[in-house]
C-alpha positions as CSV (number, residue, x, y, z in Angstrom):
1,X,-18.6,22.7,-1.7
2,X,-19.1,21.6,-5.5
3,X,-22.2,23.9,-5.3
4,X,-20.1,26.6,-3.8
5,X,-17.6,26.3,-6.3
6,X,-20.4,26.0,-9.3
7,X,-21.4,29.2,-8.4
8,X,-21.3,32.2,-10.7
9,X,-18.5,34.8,-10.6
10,X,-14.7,34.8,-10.9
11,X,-12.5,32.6,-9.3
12,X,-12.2,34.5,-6.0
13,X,-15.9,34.7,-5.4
14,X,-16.1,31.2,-5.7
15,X,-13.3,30.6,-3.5
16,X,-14.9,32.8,-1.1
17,X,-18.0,30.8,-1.2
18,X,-16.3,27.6,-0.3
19,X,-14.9,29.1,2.3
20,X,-18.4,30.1,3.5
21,X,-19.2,26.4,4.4
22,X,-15.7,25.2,5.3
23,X,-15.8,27.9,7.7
24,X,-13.0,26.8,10.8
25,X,-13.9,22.9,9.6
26,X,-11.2,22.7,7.4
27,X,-9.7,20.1,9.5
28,X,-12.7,18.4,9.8
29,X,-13.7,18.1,6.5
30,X,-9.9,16.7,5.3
31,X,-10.1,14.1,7.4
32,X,-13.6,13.5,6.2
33,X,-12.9,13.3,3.0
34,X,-9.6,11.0,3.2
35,X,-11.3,8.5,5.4
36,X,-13.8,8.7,2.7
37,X,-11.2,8.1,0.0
38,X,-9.3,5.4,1.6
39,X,-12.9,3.3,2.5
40,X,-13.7,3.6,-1.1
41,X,-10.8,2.4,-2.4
42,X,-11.3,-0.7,-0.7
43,X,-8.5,0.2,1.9
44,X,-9.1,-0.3,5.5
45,X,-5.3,0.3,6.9
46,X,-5.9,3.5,7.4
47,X,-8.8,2.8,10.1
48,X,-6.4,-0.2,11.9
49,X,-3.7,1.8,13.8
50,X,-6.1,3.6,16.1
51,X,-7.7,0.0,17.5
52,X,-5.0,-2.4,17.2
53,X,-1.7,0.0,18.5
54,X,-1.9,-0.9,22.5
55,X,-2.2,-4.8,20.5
56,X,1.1,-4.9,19.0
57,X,3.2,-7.0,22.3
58,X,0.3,-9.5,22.1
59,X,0.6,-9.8,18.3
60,X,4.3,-9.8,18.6
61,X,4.0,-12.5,21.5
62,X,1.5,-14.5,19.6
63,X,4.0,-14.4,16.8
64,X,6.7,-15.8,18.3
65,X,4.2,-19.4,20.0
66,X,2.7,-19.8,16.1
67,X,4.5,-21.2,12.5
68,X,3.2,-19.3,9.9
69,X,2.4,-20.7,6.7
70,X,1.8,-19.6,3.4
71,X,-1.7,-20.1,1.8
72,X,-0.4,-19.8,-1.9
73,X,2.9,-19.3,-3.4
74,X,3.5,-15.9,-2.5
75,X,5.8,-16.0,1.1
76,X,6.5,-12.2,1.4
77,X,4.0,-11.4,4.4
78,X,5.2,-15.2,6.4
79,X,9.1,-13.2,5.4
80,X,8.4,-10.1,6.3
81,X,7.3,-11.2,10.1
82,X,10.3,-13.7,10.3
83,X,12.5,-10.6,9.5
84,X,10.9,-8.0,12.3
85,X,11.0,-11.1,14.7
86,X,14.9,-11.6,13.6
87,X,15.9,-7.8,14.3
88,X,14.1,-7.6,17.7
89,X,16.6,-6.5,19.6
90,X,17.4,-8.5,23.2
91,X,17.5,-7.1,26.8
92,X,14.6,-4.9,26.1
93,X,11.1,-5.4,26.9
94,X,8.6,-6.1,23.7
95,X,7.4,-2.5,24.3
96,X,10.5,-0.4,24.1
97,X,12.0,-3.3,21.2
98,X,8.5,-2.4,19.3
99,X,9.1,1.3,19.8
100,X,12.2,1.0,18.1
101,X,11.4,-0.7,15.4
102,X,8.7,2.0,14.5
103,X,10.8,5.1,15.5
């Protein structure tokens, strides 16, 4: 694409160019490039929801059998879980309480 782009003309040629290689791929290539951009930042979150979403009643069951515990000061993530465990609502099933609390 940068080759594309470095190509001579004005502004719509180039544009044209590019489009020569995205072609229909535009799709393609944005997700390409934002996986790309979120593994080099160092950020794997991104990559998680897709493996670990049919997970989430285990983790929410194993949760609820463990005591967390901080390894430093810092007690916001052993908080955070105690609050979504808090606001679970009752009567429901661990599915449809986890679906509401992402919906």
């Amino acid at each position: 694409m940068v080759l594309a782009y470095q190509t001579e003309g004005e502004i719509p040629q180039r544009f044209a160019a590019i489009e020569l290689i995205i072609g229909t791929c535009h799709q393609e290539v944005l997700e390409k490039c934002e996986a790309r951009l979120a593994h080099a930042g160092n950020n794997h979150f991104p990559f998680l929801p897709r493996f670990y979403r049919s997970h989430r009643a285990t983790l929410f069951r194993f949760l609820n059998v463990v005591e967390l515990k901080s390894s430093s000061q810092d007690t916001s993530v052993v908080e955070a879980i105690e609050f979504l465990k808090s606001h679970l609502l009752t009567g429901m099933s661990t599915k449809q309480q986890l679906m509401n609390m992402v919906s």
